[in-house]
Structure formats: structure tokens, C-alpha cells
C-alpha positions as CSV (number, residue, x, y, z in Angstrom):
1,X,41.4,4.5,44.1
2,X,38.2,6.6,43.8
3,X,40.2,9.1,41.1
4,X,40.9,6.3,39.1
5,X,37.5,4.6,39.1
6,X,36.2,8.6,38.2
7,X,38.5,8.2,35.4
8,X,37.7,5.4,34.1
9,X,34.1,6.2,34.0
10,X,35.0,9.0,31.7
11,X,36.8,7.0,29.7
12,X,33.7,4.7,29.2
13,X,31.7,7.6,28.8
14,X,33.7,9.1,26.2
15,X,33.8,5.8,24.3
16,X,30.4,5.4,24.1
17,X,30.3,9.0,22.8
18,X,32.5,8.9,20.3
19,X,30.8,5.2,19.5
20,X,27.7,6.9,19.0
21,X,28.6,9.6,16.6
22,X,30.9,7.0,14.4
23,X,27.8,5.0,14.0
24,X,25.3,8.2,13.4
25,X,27.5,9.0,11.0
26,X,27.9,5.8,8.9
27,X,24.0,5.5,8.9
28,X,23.6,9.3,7.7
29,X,25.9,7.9,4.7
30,X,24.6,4.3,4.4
31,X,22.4,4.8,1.4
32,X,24.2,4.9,-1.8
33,X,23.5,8.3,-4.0
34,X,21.2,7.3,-7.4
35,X,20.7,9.2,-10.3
36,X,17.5,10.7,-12.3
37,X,16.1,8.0,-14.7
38,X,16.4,9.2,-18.4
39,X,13.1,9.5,-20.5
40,X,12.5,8.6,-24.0
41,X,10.1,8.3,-26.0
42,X,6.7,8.5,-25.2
43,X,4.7,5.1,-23.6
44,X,0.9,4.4,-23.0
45,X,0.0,4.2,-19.4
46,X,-0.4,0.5,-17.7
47,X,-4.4,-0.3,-19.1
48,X,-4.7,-1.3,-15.5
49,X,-4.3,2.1,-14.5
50,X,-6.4,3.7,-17.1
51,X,-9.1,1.3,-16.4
52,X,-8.9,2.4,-12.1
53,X,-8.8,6.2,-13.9
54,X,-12.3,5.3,-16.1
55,X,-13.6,3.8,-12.5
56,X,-13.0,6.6,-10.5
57,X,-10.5,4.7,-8.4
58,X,-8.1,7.6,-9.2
59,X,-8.7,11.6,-10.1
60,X,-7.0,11.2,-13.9
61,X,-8.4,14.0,-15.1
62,X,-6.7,13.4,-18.5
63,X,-7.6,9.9,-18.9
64,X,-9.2,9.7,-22.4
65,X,-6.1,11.7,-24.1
66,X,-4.6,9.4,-26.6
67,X,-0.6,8.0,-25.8
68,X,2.2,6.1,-27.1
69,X,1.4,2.6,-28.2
70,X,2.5,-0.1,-25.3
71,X,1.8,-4.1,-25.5
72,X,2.3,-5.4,-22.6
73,X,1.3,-8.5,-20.2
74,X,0.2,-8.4,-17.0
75,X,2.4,-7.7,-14.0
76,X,2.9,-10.1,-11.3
77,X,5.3,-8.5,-8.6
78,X,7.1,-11.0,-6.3
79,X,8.9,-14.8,-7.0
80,X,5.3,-16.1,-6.7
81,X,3.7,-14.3,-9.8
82,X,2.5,-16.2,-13.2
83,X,5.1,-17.3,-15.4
84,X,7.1,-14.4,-17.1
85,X,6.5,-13.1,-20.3
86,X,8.8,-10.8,-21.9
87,X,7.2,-8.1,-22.8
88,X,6.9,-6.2,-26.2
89,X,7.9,-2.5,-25.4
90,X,7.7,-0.2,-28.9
91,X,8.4,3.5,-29.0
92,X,6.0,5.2,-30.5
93,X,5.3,8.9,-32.3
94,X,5.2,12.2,-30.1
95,X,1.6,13.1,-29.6
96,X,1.0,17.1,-30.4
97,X,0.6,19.0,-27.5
98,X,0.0,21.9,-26.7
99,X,1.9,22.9,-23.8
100,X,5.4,21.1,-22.8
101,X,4.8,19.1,-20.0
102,X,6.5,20.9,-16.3
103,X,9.5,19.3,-15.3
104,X,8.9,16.9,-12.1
105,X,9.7,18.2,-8.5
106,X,12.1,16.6,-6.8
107,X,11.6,16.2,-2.5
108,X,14.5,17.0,-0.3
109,X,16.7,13.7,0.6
110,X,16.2,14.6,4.2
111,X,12.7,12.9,3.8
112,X,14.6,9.3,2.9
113,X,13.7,8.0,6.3
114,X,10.1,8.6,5.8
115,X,10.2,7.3,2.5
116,X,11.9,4.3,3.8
117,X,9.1,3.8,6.2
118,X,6.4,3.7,4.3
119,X,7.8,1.3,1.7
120,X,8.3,-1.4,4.7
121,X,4.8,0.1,6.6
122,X,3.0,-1.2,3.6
123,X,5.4,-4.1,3.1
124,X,4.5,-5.5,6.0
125,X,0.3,-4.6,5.9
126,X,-0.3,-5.8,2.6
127,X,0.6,-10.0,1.3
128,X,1.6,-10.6,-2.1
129,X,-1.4,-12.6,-4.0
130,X,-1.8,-12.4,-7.7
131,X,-4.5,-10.5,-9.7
132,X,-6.0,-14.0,-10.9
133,X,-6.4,-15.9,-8.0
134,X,-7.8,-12.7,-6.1
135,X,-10.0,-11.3,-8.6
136,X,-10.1,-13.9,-11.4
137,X,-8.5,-11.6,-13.8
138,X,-5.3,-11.1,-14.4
139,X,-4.5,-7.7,-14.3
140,X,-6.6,-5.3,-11.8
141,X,-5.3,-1.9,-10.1
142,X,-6.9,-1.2,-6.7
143,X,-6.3,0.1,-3.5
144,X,-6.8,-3.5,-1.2
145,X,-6.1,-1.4,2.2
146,X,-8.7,0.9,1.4
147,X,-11.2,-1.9,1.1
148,X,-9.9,-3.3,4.0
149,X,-8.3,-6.4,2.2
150,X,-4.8,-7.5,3.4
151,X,-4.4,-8.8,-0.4
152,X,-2.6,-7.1,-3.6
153,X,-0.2,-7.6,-6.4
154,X,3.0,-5.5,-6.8
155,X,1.1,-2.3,-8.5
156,X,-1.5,-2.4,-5.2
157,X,1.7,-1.8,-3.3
158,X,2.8,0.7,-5.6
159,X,-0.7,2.7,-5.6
160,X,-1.1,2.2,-1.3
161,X,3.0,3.9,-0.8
162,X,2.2,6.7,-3.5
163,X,-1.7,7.5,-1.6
164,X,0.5,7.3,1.8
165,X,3.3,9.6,0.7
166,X,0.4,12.3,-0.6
167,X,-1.1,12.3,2.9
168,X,2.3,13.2,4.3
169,X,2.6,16.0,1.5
170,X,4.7,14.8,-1.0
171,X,4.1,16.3,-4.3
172,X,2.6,14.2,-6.6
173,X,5.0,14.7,-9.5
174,X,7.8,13.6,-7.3
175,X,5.9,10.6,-7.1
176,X,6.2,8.1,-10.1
177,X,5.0,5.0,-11.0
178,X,7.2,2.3,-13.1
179,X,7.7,-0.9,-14.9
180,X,10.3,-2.8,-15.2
181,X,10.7,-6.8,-15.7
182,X,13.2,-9.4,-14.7
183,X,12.8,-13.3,-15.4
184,X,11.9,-13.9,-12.1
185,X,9.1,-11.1,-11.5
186,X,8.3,-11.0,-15.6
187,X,6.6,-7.7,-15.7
188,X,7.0,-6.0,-12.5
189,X,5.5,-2.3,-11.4
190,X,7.1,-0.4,-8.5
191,X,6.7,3.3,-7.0
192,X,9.7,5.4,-7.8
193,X,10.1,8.7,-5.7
194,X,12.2,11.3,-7.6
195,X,14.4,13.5,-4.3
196,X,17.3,16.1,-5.3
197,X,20.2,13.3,-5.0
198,X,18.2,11.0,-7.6
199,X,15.5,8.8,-7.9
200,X,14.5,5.3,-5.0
201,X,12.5,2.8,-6.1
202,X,10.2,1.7,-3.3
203,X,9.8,-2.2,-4.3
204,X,7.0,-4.8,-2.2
205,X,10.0,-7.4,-2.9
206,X,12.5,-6.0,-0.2
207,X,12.3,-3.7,2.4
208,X,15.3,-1.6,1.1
209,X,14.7,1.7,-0.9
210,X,17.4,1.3,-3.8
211,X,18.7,3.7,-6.3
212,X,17.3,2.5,-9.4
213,X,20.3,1.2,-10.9
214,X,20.8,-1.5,-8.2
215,X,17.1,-2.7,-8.8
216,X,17.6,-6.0,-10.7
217,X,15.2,-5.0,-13.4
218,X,15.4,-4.2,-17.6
219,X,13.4,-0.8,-16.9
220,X,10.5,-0.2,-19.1
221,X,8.4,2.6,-18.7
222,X,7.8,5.3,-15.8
223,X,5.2,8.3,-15.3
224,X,6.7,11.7,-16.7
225,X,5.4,14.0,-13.9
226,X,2.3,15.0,-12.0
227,X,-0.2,13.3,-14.7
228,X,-1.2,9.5,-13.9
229,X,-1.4,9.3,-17.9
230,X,2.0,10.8,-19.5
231,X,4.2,8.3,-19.5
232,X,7.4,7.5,-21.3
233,X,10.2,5.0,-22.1
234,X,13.1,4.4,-20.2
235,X,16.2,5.0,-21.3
236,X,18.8,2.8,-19.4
């Protein structure tokens, strides 16, 4: 009797084993490989992010160098922004420069559960609220959780997961911001982070880093590499 209750302990025991790796390995493979987003032409940077750049919100160190030629409304980031505007996205001629711009680094897909914690970290600290009724403007960049506001609009949450992944060392090329709009967002800005099996857009309207081609967004424009100010268009 004692023999067969030792057995059957092992049994159990190597159940739960075997339970355990089935299930370590479906999450290692849960996340859906992406791809790298293609660049066009080139774009202006988001004025709201030129204007934090003038401010000295951010180090753009290029700031006052001329780009593309972008119109574009404001962005409003969650099911509760203004009404949507479709917005007027022109390519526009290649600026001379002097040297080609350094193709972006890419992080190692082994980070993916950090990324995915900081998108729901500040997901969770920071509660959608519109540029206008905060500020009484409608479009304003800032860092709210630095000014120890609990406030922002989808690019705040963009800027706060791009300033946390820098203090945990991610390059800063790897890191990209983007826009993108749908009908119910209208003109929407997200942080994209670029690893070696494609590129994650880290959204404040879910708590699930996506490839970009599940993102239910007409992609716009996204930063070229290391530069706050290079941007381009997005060819989708």
C-alpha cells in the first residue's frame, strides 16, 4: 500500500513537471514575431515635440534643422480623445545632408518582458485626459510623472515608456516614437521599440505589446533613429 501511494506521488510530481514546462514553453512562444516598419519619405517631427525640444523638456540637439513638410491635427490617444480628424500626411523633398543618417539598433528580444512591463507600469501610473481640458490647449508634449501629475495624453505615455526604457539602458535609437490614426483614436502617437525579431509598439490603449501590424492603426509617421527630429513616412 505504501509503494503504491510512493508511486503515485511521483506520478503527480511528474505531472506537474511536465505541466510546467508545457506552459513555460507556450509563454516563451506566446508573442507573435513582427517585422521592421518600412520608411519613406522624409516627415517633419510632431510640432508638439519640437516645441518640448525649443523648451528644454528634451536634449534635441538638432532641433532648428529644417524637415519634411507635415499637416497634422492634434493627437488624442484613447476612445475618449476629441473628435477625429483625418489627417493630411504629404511627402515631401529629401533635405541635403551631409552625412547618411546610422541605421537604428535593434535590442535583443530577450528584453520583451521588460519592455512589456514598462508599457503596463506606466499604463497603469498615468490616466488618459486630453491636452485641452488639462492644459487648455490642444496639443502639449510633457513628461506629467515628472511633474508629479497622474494626467497625460497618448504622446505623455509615449515620452514616460521611452525616458523609462533609457534608464534601464536601452539605446535610444532602438527607441522610436510614432503616429498613426484610426477613426476611433483620430491621430494617435505611440512608442515603438525596434528588437532583432521586429519592431512592438508599446500603446496606453492596451496593455499588450503588438507587432505593429496587428495595431489597428493607418501608420503615419515614425522617428528614423537616435535623432528626436529625423523622421519619416511610413510605408505600410
Amino acid at each position: 500500500m505504501f509503494g503504491n501511494l510512493v508511486s503515485a506521488s511521483n506520478l503527480l510530481r511528474m505531472m506537474v513537471v511536465a505541466g510546467l514546462a508545457i506552459c513555460a514553453s507556450a509563454c516563451a512562444t506566446t508573442t507573435d514575431a513582427s517585422s521592421p516598419f518600412v520608411m519613406g519619405s522624409v516627415a517633419s517631427a510632431p510640432t508638439g515635440l519640437i516645441d518640448l525640444c525649443h523648451t528644454g523638456g528634451l536634449d534635441c540637439p538638432d532641433a532648428d534643422e529644417p524637415t519634411g513638410d507635415l499637416v497634422e491635427p492634434a493627437t488624442g490617444g484613447g476612445v475618449k480623445s476629441n473628435e477625429p480628424r483625418e489627417p493630411l500626411v504629404e511627402p515631401a523633398p529629401e533635405p541635403e545632408r551631409t552625412a547618411e543618417q546610422p541605421e537604428p539598433e535593434r535590442v535583443a528580444f530577450e528584453r520583451f518582458d521588460e519592455i512589456e512591463q514598462v508599457n503596463r507600469a506606466i499604463n497603469q501610473r498615468l490616466i488618459w485626459r486630453s491636452d485641452l481640458d488639462q492644459y487648455g490647449v490642444e496639443e502639449f508634449w510633457t513628461f506629467p510623472l515628472q511633474a508629479g501629475l497622474r494626467y497625460g495624453d497618448c504622446e505623455d505615455f509615449a515620452l514616460e515608456k521611452r525616458r523609462e526604457l533609457l534608464e534601464r539602458g536601452f539605446p535610444p535609437s532602438a527607441l522610436a516614437l510614432a503616429t498613426a490614426y484610426s477613426e476611433e483614436t483620430g491621430l494617435h502617437a505611440v512608442l515603438v521599440v525596434r528588437t532583432n525579431q521586429g519592431d512592438y509598439v508599446l500603446d496606453n490603449t492596451t496593455p499588450w505589446v503588438l507587432p505593429w501590424s496587428q495595431s489597428p492603426y493607418r501608420w503615419l509617421t515614425i522617428q528614423q533613429g537616435e535623432s528626436l527630429t529625423a523622421w519619416r513616412l511610413i510605408e505600410a
